[in-house]
C-alpha positions as CSV (number, residue, x, y, z in Angstrom):
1,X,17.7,27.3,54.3
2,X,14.3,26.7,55.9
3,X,12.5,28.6,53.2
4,X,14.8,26.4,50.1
5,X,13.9,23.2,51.5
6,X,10.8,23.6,51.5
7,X,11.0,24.8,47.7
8,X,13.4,21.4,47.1
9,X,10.2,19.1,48.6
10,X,8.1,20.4,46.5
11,X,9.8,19.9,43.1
12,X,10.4,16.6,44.7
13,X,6.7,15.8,44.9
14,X,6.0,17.5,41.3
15,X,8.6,14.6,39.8
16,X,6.2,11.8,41.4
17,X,3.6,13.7,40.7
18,X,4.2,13.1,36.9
19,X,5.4,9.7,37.5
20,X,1.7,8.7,39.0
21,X,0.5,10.5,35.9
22,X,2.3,8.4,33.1
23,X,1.4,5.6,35.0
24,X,-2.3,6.3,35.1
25,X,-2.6,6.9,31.6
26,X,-0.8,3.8,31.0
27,X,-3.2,1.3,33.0
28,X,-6.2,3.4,31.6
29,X,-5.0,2.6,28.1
30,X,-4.2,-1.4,29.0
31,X,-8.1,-1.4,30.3
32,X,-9.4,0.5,27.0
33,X,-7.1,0.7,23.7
34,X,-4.1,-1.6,24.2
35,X,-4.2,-4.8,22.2
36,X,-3.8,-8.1,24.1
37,X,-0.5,-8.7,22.7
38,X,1.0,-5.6,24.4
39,X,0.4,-7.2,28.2
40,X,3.5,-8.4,28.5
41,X,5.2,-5.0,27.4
42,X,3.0,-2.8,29.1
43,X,3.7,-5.1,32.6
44,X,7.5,-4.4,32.5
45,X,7.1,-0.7,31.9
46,X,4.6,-0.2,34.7
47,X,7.1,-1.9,36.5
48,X,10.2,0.1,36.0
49,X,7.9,3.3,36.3
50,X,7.1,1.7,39.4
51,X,10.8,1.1,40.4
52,X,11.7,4.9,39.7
53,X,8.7,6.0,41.7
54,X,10.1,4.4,44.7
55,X,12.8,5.3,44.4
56,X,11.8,8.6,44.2
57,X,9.4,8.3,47.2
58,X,11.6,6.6,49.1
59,X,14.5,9.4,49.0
60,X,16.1,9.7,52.6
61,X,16.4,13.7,52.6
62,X,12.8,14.2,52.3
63,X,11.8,13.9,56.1
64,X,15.1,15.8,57.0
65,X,13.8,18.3,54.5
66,X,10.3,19.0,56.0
67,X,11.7,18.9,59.4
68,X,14.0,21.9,58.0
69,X,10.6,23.5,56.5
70,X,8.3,22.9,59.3
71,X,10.1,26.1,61.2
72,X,9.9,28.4,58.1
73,X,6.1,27.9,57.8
74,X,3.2,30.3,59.3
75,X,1.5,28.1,62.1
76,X,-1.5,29.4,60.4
77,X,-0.5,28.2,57.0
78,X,-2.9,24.7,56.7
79,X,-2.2,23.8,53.3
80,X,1.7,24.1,53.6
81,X,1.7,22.4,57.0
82,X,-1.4,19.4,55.7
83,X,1.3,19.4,52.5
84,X,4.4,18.6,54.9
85,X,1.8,16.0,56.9
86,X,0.7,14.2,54.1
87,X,4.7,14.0,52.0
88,X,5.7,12.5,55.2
89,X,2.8,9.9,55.7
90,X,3.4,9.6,51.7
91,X,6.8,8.8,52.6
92,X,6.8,6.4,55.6
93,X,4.3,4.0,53.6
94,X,6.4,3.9,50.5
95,X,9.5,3.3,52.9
96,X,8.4,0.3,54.5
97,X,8.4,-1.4,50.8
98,X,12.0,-2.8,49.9
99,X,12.8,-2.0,46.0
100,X,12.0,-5.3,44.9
101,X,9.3,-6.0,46.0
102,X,7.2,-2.9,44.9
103,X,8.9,-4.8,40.9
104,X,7.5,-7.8,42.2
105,X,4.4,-6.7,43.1
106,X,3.6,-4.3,40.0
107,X,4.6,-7.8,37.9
108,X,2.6,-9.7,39.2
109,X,-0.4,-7.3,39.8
110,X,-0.1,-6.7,35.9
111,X,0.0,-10.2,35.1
112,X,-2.9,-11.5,37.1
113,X,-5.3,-9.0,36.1
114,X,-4.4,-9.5,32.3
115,X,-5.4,-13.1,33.1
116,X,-8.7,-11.9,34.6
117,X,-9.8,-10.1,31.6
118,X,-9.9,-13.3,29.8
119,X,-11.2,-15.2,32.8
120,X,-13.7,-14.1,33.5
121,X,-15.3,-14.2,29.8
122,X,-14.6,-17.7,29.8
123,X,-16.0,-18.1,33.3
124,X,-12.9,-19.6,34.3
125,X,-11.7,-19.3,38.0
126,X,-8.7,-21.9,37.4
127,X,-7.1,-20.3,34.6
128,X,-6.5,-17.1,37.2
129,X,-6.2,-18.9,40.8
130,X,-2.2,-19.5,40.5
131,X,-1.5,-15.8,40.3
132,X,-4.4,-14.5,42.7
133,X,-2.2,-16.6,44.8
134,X,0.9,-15.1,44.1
135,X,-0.6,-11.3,44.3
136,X,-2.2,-12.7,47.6
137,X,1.2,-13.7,48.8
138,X,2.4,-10.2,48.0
139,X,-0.2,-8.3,49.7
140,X,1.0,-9.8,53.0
141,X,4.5,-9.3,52.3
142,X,3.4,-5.5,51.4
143,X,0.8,-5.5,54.7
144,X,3.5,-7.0,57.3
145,X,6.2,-4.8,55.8
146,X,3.7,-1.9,56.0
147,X,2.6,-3.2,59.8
148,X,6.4,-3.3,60.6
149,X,7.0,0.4,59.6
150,X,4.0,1.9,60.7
151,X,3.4,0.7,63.6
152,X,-0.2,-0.8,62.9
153,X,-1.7,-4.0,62.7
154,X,-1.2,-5.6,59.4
155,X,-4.6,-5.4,57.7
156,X,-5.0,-1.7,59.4
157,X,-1.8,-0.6,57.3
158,X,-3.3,-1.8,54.1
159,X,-6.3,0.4,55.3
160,X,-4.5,3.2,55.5
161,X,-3.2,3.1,51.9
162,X,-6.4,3.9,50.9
163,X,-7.9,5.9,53.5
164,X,-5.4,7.5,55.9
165,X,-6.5,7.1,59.4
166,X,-9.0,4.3,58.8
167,X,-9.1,1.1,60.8
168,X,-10.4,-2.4,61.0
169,X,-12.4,-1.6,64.6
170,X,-13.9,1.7,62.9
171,X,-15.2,-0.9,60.3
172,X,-15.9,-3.3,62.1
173,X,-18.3,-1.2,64.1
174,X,-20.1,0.3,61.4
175,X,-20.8,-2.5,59.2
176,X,-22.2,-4.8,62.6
177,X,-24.7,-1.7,62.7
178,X,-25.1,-2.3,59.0
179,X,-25.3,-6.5,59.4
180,X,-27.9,-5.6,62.4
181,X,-30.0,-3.0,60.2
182,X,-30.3,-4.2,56.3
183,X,-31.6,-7.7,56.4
184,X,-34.9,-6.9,58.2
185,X,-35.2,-3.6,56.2
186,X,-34.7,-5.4,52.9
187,X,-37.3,-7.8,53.7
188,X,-39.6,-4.6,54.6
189,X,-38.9,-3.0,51.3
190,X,-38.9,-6.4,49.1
191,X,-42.9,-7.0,51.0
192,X,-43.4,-3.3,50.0
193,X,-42.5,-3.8,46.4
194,X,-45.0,-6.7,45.9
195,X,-47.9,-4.3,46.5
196,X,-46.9,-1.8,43.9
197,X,-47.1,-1.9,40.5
198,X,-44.3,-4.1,38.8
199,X,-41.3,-1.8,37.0
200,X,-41.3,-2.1,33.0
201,X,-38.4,-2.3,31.9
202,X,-37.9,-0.7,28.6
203,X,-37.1,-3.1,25.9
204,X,-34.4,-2.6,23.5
205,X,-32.5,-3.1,21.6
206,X,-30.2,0.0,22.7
207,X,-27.7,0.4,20.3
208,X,-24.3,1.6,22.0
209,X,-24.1,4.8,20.0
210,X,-27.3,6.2,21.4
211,X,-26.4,5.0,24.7
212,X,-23.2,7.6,24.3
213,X,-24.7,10.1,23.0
214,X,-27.1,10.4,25.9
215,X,-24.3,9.8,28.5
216,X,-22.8,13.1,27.0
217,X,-25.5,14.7,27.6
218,X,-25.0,13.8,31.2
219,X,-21.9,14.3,31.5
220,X,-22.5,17.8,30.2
221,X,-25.2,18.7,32.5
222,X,-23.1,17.0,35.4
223,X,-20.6,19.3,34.8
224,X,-17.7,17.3,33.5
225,X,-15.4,19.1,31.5
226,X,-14.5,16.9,28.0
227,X,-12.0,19.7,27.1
228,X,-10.2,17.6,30.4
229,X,-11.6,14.4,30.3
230,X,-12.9,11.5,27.8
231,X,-15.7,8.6,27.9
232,X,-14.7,5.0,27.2
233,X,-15.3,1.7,27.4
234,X,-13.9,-0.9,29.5
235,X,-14.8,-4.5,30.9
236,X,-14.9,-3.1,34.3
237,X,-16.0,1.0,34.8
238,X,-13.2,2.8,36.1
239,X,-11.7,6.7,36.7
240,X,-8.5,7.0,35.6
241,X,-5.9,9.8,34.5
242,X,-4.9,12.9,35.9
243,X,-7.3,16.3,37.3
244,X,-6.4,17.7,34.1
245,X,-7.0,14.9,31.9
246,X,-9.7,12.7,33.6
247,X,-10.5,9.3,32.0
248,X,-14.1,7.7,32.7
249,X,-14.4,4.2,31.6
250,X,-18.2,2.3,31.2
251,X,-19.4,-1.0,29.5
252,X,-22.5,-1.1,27.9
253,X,-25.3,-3.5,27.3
254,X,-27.7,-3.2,24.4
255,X,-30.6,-4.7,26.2
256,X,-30.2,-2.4,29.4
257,X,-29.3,1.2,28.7
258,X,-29.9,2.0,32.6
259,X,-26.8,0.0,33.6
260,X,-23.8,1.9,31.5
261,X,-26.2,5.3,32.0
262,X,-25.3,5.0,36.2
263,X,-22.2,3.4,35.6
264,X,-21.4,7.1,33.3
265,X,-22.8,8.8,36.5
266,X,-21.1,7.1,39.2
267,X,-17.4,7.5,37.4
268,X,-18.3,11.1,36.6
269,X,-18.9,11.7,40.3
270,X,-15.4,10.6,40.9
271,X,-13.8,12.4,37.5
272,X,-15.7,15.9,38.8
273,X,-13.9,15.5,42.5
274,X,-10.5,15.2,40.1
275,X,-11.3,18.0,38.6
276,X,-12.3,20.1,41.5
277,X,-9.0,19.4,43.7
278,X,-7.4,22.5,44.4
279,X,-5.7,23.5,40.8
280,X,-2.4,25.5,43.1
281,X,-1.6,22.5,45.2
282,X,-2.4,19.1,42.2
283,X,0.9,18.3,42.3
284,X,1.1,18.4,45.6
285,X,0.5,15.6,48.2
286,X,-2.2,18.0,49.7
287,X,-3.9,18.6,46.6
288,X,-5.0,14.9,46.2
289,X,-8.3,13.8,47.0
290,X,-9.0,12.1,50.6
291,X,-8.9,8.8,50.2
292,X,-11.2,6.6,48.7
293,X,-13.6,6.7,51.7
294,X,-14.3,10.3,50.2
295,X,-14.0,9.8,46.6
296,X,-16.5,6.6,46.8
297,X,-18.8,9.5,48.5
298,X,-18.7,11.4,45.6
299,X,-19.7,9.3,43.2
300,X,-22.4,7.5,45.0
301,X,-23.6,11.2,46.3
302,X,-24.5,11.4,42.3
303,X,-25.1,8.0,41.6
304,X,-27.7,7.1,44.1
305,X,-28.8,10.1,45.6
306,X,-29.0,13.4,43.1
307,X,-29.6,10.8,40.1
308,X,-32.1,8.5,41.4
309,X,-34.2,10.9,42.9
310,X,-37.4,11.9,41.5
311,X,-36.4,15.0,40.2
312,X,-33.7,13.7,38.2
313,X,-35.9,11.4,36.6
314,X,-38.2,13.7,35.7
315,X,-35.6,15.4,33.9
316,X,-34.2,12.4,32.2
317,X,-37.3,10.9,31.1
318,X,-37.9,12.8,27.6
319,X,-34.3,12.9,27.1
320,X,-34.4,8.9,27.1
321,X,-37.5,8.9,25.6
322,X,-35.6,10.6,22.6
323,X,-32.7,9.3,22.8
324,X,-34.2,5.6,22.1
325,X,-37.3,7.0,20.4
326,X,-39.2,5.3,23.5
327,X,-43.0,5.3,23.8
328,X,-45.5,3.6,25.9
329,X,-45.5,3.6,30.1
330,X,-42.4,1.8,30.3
331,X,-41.1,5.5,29.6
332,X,-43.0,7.1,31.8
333,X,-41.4,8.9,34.8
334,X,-43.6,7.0,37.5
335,X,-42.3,3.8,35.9
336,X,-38.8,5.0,35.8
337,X,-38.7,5.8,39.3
338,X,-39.8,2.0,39.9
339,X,-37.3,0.7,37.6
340,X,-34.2,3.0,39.2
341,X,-35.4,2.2,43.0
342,X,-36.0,-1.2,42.4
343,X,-34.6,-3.5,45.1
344,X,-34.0,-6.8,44.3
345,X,-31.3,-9.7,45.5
346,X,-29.1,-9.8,42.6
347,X,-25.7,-11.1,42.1
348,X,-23.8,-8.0,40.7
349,X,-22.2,-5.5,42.9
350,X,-21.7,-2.9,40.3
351,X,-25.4,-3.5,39.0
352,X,-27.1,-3.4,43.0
353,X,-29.6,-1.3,44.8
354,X,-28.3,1.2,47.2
355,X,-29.8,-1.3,49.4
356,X,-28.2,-4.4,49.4
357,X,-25.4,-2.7,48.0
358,X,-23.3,-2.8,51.3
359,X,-24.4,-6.3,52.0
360,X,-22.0,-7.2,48.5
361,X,-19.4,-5.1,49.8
362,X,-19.3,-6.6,53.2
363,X,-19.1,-10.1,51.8
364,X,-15.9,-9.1,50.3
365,X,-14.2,-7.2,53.2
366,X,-14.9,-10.5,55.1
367,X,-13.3,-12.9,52.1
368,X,-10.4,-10.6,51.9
369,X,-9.4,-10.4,55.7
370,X,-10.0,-14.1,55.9
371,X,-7.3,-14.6,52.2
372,X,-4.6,-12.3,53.7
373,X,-4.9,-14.1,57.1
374,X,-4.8,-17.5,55.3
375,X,-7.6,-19.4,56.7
376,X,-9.2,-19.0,53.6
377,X,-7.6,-20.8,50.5
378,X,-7.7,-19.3,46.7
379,X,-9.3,-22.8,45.6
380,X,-12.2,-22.0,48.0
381,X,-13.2,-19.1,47.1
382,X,-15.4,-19.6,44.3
383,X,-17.4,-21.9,47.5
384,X,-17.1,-19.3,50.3
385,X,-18.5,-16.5,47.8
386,X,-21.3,-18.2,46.8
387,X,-22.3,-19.4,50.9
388,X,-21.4,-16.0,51.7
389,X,-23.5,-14.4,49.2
390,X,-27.0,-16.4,50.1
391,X,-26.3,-15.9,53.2
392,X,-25.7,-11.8,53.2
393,X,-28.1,-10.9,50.0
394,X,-29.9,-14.2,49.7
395,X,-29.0,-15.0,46.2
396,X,-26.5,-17.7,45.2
397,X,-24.0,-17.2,41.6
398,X,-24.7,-20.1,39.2
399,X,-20.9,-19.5,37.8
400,X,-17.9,-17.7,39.1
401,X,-18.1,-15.3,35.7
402,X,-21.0,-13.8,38.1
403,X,-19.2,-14.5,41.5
404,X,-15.5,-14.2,42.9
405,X,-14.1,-13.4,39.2
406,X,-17.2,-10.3,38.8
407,X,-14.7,-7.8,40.5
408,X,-11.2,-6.5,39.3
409,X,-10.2,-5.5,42.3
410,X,-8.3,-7.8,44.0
411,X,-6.6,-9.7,40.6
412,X,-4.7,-6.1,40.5
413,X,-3.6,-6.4,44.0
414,X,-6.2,-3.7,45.5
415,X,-6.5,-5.2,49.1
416,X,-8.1,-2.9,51.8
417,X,-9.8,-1.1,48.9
418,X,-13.2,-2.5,49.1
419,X,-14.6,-1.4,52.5
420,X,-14.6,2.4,51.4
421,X,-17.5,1.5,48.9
422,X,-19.8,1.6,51.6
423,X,-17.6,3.7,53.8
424,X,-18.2,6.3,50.8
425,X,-22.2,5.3,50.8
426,X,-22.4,6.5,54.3
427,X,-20.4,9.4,53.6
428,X,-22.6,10.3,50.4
429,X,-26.0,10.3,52.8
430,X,-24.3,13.0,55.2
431,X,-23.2,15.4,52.4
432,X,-26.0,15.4,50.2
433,X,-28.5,15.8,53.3
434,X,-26.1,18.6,54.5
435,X,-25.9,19.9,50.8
436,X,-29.7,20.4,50.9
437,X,-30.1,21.8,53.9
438,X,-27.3,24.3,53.0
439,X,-28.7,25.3,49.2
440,X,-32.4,24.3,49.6
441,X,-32.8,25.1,45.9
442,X,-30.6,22.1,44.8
443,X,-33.4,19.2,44.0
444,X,-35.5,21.8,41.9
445,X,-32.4,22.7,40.2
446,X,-31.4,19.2,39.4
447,X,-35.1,18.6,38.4
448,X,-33.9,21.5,35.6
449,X,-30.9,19.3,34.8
450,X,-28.4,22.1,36.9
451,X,-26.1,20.5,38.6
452,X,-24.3,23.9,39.5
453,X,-25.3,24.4,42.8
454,X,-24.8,21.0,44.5
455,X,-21.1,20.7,42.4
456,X,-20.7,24.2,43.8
457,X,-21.0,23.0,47.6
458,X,-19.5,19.8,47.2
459,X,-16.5,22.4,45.3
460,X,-16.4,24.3,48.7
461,X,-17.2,21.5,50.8
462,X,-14.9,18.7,50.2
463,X,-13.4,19.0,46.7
464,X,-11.1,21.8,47.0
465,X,-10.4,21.0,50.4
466,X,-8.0,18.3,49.0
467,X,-6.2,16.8,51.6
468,X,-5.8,19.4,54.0
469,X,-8.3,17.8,56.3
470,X,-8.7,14.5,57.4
471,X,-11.5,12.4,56.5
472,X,-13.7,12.8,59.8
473,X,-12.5,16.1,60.1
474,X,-14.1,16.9,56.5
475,X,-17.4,15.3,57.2
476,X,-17.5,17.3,60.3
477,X,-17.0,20.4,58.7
478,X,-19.5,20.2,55.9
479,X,-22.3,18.1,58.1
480,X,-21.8,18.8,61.8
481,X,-20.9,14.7,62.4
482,X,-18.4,12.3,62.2
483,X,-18.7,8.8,59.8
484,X,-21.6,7.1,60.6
485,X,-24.8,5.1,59.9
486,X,-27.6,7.2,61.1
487,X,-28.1,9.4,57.9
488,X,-27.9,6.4,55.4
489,X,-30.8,4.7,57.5
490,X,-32.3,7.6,57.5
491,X,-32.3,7.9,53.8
492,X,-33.2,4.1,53.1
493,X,-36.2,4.4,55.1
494,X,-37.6,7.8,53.6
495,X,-37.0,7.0,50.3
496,X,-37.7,2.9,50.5
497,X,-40.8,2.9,53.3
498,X,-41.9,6.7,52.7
499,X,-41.5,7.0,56.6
């Protein structure tokens, strides 16, 4: 018996393990290929899949049938027992959501963010405010529901959606040591910058076709696997799809080829995690990634760190150079470095420096705690994000298009989501520090355009663990430490101050 239900959780979990797939492919294709007119359509079928997921999830025998496994499996079994741990967490989060409300809330997720699309390219806040207020109101009927069941404080359970284990005090304390550290530091590097020479910028025209073809070639070297995956464009990047059929989104602009080039890089560091999750256990709860705490690491680890360093440029630089048929010392690999390390105040999350980077994403974990606990209205927004942004980076928007609408995010619901960005950012300085001290030979490699042996550790160190660990208990294993801040300081000030 034991032994059978065990087998009957597992087909279980395969059924809503194709369920999350068809639905994947079908918001990658709203963001990419689907024509305007197919919103509406594409809304109602997201929701029904939606509806049959939860049901699905939501299926009463499923703890009765891992308590009946649990005895049949080998103490020393860690991937049947983490599979068991995570169907049941899986479980008690999608129980605490009544039927209709998981419809209501795929609705009106679907709706708002149509209405963002257009939005923002008419810089037009008050077109979307009515439903941001409605997928608001949602989120803290999903978050008290959630609180209720789980036995956590509201915002904590939204967390925990995206990061199991993670809560609002952990954050809390890391970004006040971030808040204490990065506005002196920024005013460090931003008086450095003045006495070195000024980054060229290479001027285009960059026409979008020899933007692709070059992010291929990246994405070859990076190791992405385009028999399983495909390159497209979107308004907003994005990784979508399945491990075995990875979609990477990007959005290019013919007067900066460096912005859809890291944009390629960062999605591809989340497509190869995908990828590299455990093929035996995919359809498996255990065979997911981590959370997005982990999954943010991985593509920052390649975005910031093994792409902006100086042996990655030095490999990109004739391959640009080519690619645009560039000449002059704008392409030179001393000026290349200056324009890929260049810190600046700038408005646009996905666009910043690794160093004022968390100082965007901390603005918004502060909006969105203050929107779910309603003492900050929809209609204010546009107000509090531009106060909040001089005051954090210094910079105010002169339109929404460029402030609260920039973001999908939270006009498709995704509340709790945004403190992992950093989260990830901290992560991504302990593993590639631990990466290098593990496989010395990985800068020189990269240098080469080799990717190899830094996918290969990340492969052993945190990919195809999947979600047999916890997060902390990940980071521990592959860097000797827990989260924390002292390895991304440590990197700012090496590579920013040379100390």
């Amino acid at each position: 018996m034991t032994a059978t239900a065990y087998r009957a959780l597992e087909a279980k979990f395969r059924k809503i393990a194709s369920l999350d797939g068809a639905m994947a492919v079908l918001h990658w294709d709203s963001a990419t290929m689907m024509p305007a007119g197919g919103a509406e359509t594409r809304a109602e079928q997201l929701a029904t899949l939606a509806e049959i997921r939860h049901q699905a999830m939501t299926d009463p025998t499923i703890p009765d049938l891992a308590a009946a496994a649990a005895s049949a499996i080998d103490v020393a079994d860690g991937w049947r027992h983490g599979n068991l741990r995570e169907a049941l967490r899986q479980w008690r989060h999608a129980n605490a959501l009544p039927p209709d409300l998981v419809v209501r809330r795929s609705k009106a997720n679907s709706a708002c963010e149509m209405a963002w699309r257009s939005a923002r390219g008419n810089n037009d806040f008050k077109a979307v405010a009515p439903l941001l207020e409605t997928v608001i109101a949602i989120a803290v009927e999903v978050a008290a529901a959630k609180a209720a069941a789980l036995g956590l404080a509201p915002y904590d359970a939204l967390l925990d959606s995206y990061d199991p284990d993670l809560r609002g005090a952990e954050v809390d304390r890391l970004f006040a040591d971030l808040k204490n550290f990065l506005p002196g530091f920024l005013d460090r590097v931003l008086a450095g910058q003045t006495k070195a020479p000024a980054a060229i910028v290479p001027a285009g025209p960059f026409r979008q076709a020899d933007q692709r073809a070059l992010a291929e070639r990246l994405l070859d070297a990076l190791g992405f696997d385009r028999h399983h995956g495909r390159l497209d464009v979107s308004h907003h990047p994005f990784t979508g799809g399945v491990p075995a059929d990875v979609r990477i989104t990007t959005r290019y602009d013919e007067s900066n080829f460096t912005r859809s080039l890291m944009a390629v890089i960062h999605e591809t560091g989340h497509a190869l995690y995908e990828m590299g999750l455990p093929a035996e256990w995919r359809e498996q709860p255990v065979g997911s990634a981590r959370g997005m705490t982990m999954h943010e690491s991985q593509s920052l680890l390649m975005e910031m760190h093994a792409c902006r360093s100086i042996e990655f440029l030095s490999y990109l630089a004739p391959h640009a150079r080519a690619a645009f048929a560039g000449t002059g010392a704008a392409w030179e690999i001393a000026n290349l470095k200056r324009v890929y390390l260049k810190v600046e105040r700038g408005l646009i999350r996905v666009d910043a420096d690794e160093v004022t980077y968390p100082l965007h994403v901390i603005l918004r974990y502060d909006l969105e705690r203050a929107l779910l606990a309603g003492s900050l209205m929809v209609a204010d927004l546009p107000q509090a994000w531009r106060e909040g942004l001089g005051r954090l980076v210094g910079v105010v928007p002169p339109d929404d298009k460029d402030g609260c609408l920039q973001d999908i995010h939270w006009y498709g619901g995704d509340f709790g989501y945004f403190p992992t960005y950093t989260l990830g950012a901290l992560a991504a300085a302990q593993l590639y520090a631990a990466a290098k001290r593990a496989v010395p030979e990985i800068p020189a490699a990269i240098g080469a355009g080799r990717f190899v042996p830094l996918v290969g550790w990340l492969r052993a160190n945190v990919h195809g663990v999947g979600s047999r660990l916890s997060t902390q208990e990940i980071l521990a294993a592959a860097t000797g430490a827990p989260l924390g801040t002292e390895a991304f300081k440590r990197h700012l000030t090496a590579r920013y101050l040379g100390e």
